[in-house]
C-alpha positions as CSV (number, residue, x, y, z in Angstrom):
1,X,12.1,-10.9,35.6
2,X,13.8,-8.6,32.6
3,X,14.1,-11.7,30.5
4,X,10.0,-12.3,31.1
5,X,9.3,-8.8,30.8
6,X,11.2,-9.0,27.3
7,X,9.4,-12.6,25.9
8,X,6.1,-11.0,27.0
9,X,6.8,-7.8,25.3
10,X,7.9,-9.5,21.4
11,X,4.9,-11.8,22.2
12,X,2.3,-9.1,22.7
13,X,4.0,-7.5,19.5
14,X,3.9,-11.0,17.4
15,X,0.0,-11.7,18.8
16,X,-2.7,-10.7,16.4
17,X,-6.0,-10.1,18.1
18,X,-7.6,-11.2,15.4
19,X,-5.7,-14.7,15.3
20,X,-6.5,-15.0,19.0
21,X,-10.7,-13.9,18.5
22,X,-10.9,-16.5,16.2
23,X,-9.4,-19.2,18.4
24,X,-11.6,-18.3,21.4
25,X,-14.9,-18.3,18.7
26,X,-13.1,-22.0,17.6
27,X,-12.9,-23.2,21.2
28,X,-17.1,-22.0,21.8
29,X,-18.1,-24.0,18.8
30,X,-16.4,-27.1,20.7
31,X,-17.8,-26.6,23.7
32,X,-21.3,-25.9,21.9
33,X,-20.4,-29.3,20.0
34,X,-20.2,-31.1,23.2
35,X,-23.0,-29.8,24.9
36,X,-25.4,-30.9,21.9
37,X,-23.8,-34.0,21.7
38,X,-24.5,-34.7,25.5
39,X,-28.1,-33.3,24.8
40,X,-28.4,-36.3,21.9
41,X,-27.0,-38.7,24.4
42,X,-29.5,-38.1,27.2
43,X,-32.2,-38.0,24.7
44,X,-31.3,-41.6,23.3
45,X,-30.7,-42.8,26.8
46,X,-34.1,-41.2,27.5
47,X,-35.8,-43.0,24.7
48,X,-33.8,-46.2,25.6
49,X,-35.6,-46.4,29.1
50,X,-38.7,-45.9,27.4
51,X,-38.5,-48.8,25.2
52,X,-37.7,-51.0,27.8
53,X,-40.4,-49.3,30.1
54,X,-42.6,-50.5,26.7
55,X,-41.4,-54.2,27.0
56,X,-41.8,-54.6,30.4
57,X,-45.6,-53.2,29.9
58,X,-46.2,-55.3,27.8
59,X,-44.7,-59.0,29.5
60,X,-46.4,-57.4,32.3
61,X,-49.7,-57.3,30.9
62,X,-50.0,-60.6,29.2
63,X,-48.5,-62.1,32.7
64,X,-52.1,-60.3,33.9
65,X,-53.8,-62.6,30.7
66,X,-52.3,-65.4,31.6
67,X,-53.4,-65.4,35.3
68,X,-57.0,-64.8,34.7
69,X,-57.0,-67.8,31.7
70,X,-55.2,-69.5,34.6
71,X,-57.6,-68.9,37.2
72,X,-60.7,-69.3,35.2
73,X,-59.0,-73.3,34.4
74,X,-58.6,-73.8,38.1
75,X,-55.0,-73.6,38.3
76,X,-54.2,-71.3,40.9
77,X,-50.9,-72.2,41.6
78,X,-50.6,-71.1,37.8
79,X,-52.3,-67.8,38.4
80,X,-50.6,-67.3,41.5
81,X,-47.2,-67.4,39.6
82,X,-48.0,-65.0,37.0
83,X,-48.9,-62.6,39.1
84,X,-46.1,-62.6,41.0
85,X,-43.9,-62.3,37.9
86,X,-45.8,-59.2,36.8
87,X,-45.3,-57.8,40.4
88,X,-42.0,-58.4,39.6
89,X,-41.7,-56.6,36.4
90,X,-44.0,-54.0,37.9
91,X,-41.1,-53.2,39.9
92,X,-38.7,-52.6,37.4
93,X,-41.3,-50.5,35.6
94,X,-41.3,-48.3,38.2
95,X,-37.5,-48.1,38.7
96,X,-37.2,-47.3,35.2
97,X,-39.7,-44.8,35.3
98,X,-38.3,-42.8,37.6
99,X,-34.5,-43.0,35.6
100,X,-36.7,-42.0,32.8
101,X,-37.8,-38.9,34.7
102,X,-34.0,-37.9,36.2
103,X,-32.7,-38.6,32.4
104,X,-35.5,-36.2,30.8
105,X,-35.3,-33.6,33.4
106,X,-31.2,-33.8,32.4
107,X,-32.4,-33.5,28.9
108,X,-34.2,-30.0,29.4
109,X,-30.8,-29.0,31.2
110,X,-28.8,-29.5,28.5
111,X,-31.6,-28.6,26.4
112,X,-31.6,-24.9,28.0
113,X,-27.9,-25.0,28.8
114,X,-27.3,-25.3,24.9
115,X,-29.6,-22.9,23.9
116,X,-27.8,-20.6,26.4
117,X,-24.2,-20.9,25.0
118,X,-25.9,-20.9,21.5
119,X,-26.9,-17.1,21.9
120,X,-23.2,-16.3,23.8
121,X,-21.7,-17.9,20.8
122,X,-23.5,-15.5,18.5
123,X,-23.2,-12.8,20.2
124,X,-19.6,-13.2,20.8
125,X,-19.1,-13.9,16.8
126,X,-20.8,-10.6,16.7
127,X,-18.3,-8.8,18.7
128,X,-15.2,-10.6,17.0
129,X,-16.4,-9.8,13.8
130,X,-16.9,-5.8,14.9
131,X,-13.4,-5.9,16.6
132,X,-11.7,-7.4,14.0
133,X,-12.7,-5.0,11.6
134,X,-11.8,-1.9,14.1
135,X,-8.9,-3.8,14.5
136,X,-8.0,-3.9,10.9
137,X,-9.3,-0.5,10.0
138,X,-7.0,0.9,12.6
139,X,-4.6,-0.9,11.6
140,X,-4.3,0.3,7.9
141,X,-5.3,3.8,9.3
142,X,-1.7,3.0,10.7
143,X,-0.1,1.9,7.9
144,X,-1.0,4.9,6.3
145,X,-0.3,7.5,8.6
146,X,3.3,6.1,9.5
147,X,4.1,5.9,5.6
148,X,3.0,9.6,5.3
149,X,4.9,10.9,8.4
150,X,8.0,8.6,7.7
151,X,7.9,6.9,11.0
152,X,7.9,3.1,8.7
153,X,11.4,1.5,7.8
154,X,10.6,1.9,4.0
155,X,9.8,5.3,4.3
156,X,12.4,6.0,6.6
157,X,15.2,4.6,4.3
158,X,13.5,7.0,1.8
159,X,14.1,10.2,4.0
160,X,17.5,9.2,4.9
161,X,18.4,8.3,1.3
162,X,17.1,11.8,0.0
163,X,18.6,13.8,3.1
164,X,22.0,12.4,2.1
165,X,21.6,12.9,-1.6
166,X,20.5,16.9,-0.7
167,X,23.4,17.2,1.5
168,X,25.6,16.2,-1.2
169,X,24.2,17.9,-3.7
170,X,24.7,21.3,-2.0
171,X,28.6,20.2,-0.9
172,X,29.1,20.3,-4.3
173,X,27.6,23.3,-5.2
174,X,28.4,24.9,-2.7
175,X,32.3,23.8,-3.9
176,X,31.9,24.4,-7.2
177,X,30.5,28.3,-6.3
178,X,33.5,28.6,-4.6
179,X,35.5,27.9,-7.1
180,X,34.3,29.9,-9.7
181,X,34.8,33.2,-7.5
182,X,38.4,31.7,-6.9
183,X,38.9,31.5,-10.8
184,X,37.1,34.9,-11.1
185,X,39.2,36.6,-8.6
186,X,42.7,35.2,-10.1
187,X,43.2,33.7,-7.0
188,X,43.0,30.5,-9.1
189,X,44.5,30.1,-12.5
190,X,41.8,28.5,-15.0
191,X,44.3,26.0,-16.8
192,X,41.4,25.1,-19.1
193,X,42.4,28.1,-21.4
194,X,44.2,31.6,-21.3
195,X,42.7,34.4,-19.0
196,X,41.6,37.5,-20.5
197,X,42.6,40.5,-17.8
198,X,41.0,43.1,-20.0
199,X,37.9,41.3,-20.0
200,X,37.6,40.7,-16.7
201,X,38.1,44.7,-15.4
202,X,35.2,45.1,-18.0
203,X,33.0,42.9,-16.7
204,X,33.6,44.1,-13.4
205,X,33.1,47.6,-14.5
206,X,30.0,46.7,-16.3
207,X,28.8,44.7,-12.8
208,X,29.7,48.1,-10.9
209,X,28.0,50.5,-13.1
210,X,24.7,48.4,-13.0
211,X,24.4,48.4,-9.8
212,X,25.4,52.3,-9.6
213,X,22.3,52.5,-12.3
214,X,19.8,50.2,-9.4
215,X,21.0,52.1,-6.8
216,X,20.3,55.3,-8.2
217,X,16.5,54.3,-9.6
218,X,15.9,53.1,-5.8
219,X,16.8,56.7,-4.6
220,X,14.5,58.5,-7.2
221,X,11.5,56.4,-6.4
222,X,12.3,57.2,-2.6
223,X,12.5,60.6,-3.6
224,X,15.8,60.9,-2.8
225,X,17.7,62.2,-6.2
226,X,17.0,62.7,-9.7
227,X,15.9,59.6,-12.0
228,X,19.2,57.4,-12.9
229,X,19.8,57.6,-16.6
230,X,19.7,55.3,-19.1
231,X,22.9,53.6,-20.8
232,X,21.7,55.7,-24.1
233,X,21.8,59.0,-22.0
234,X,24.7,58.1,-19.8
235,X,26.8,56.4,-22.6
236,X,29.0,53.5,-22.1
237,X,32.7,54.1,-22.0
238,X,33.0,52.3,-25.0
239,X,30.5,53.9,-26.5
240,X,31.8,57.8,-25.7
241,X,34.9,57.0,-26.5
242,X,34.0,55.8,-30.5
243,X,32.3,59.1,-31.4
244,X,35.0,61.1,-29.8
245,X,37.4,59.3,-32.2
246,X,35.1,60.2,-35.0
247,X,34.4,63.7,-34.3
248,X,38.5,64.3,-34.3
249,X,40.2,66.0,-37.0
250,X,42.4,63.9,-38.9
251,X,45.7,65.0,-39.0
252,X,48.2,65.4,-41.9
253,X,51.4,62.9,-41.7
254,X,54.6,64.9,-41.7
255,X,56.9,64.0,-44.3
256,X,60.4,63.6,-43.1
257,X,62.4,66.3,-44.5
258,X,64.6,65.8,-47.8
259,X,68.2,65.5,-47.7
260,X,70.0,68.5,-49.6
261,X,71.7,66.2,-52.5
262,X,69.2,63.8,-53.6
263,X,70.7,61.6,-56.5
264,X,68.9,61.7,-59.7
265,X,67.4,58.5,-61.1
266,X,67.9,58.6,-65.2
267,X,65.0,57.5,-67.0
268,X,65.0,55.8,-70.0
269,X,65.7,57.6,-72.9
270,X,67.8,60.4,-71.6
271,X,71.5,61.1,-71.8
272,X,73.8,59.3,-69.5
């Protein structure tokens, strides 16, 4: 029973209705084929009975002659035997007649039986041709709607294919982020060249002081302090430090004091 349910299940999935419209139109025409041809033979049998109906009229009627030329030369016997020949023939005349009618009334049959499974034939290829191109609209309408969605194997190789490469993508970023606040922090030691320290407390200096600066500008449009000054008004560490150095005096280098007894250095020309 499983095993049957299965078979019909991958053939109902393998069938095309299309495939199967087609035969069933194929298999019409056939039968249509052989209803015609079984008209044409009735109809030649028919008109094969009438020929011989036409012979036999004929022998009959010059049997008839040949009696009355018989009769009027006094041979009676002669006469007598004609006639009964054409009585004979009269006979099969008859019998013929009557196989003439059965085989024309068979003709009309056929005749109307044809013309009958003619119009079901077109009207059937009518309704194959409409389903078959519902059929096929829908099922490009399909097509299309499962490659949009995904739901097809192609498409779905796609997604999966693109979901991986995002996940890995943002592993490594995610790693490499990580890193850099490792190396930032000192908690890893950056062996592709020498760390500055004094560098780094300015940065993180400068980092803390802009976002003293945000902070503050968020209070005074909340109406909440004064308006955060500028880094011209504030002045930079750096910055207040230089003009300081400026502004202050220089100072006059001591000389260290002179020994008592300093020894004299003749110069040229004087007395030893």
């Amino acid at each position: 029973m499983i095993f049957r349910s299965k078979a019909n299940k991958a053939l109902d999935k393998m069938e095309d209705p299309r495939e199967t419209l087609d035969y069933s139109y194929q298999r019409q025409l056939e039968l249509l084929q052989k209803v015609r041809r079984g008209v044409a033979d009735v109809a030649t049998s028919r008109k094969r009975v009438e020929l011989q109906i036409n012979q036999l009229e004929q022998q009959a009627n010059r049997l008839e002659e040949q009696g009355r030329k018989a009769l009027s030369m006094g041979r009676e016997d002669l006469a007598r035997e004609a006639l009964t020949r054409r009585a004979g023939l009269q006979s099969q005349i008859a019998e013929l007649r009557v196989q003439h009618d059965n085989l024309q009334s068979e003709e009309e049959k056929l005749t109307l039986a044809s013309q009958r499974l003619q119009a079901k034939v077109d009207a059937f290829r009518t309704k194959k041709e409409t389903i078959k191109a519902t059929y096929t609209a829908a099922e490009a309408q399909t097509r299309i709607n499962e490659a949009l969605s995904g739901i097809s194997e192609e498409m779905g190789d796609v997604g999966l294919a693109i979901q991986r490469a995002e996940d890995k993508t943002a592993q490594l970023q995610a790693r490499a982020g990580a890193i850099d606040e490792l190396l930032a922090s000192g908690a890893l030691d950056d062996f592709t060249g020498r760390r500055d320290d004094i560098q780094a407390e300015l940065d993180r200096m400068g980092a803390d002081r802009d976002i003293e600066l945000e902070l503050a500008r968020m209070k005074a449009e909340l109406g909440q302090g004064p308006a955060p000054r500028t880094a011209i008004e504030a002045g930079r560490p750096e910055q207040a430090a230089q003009p300081q150095q400026q502004a202050a005096p220089p100072q006059q280098v001591q000389q260290p004091p002179q020994p008592p007894h300093t020894q004299q250095i003749n110069r040229p020309g004087e007395g030893q």
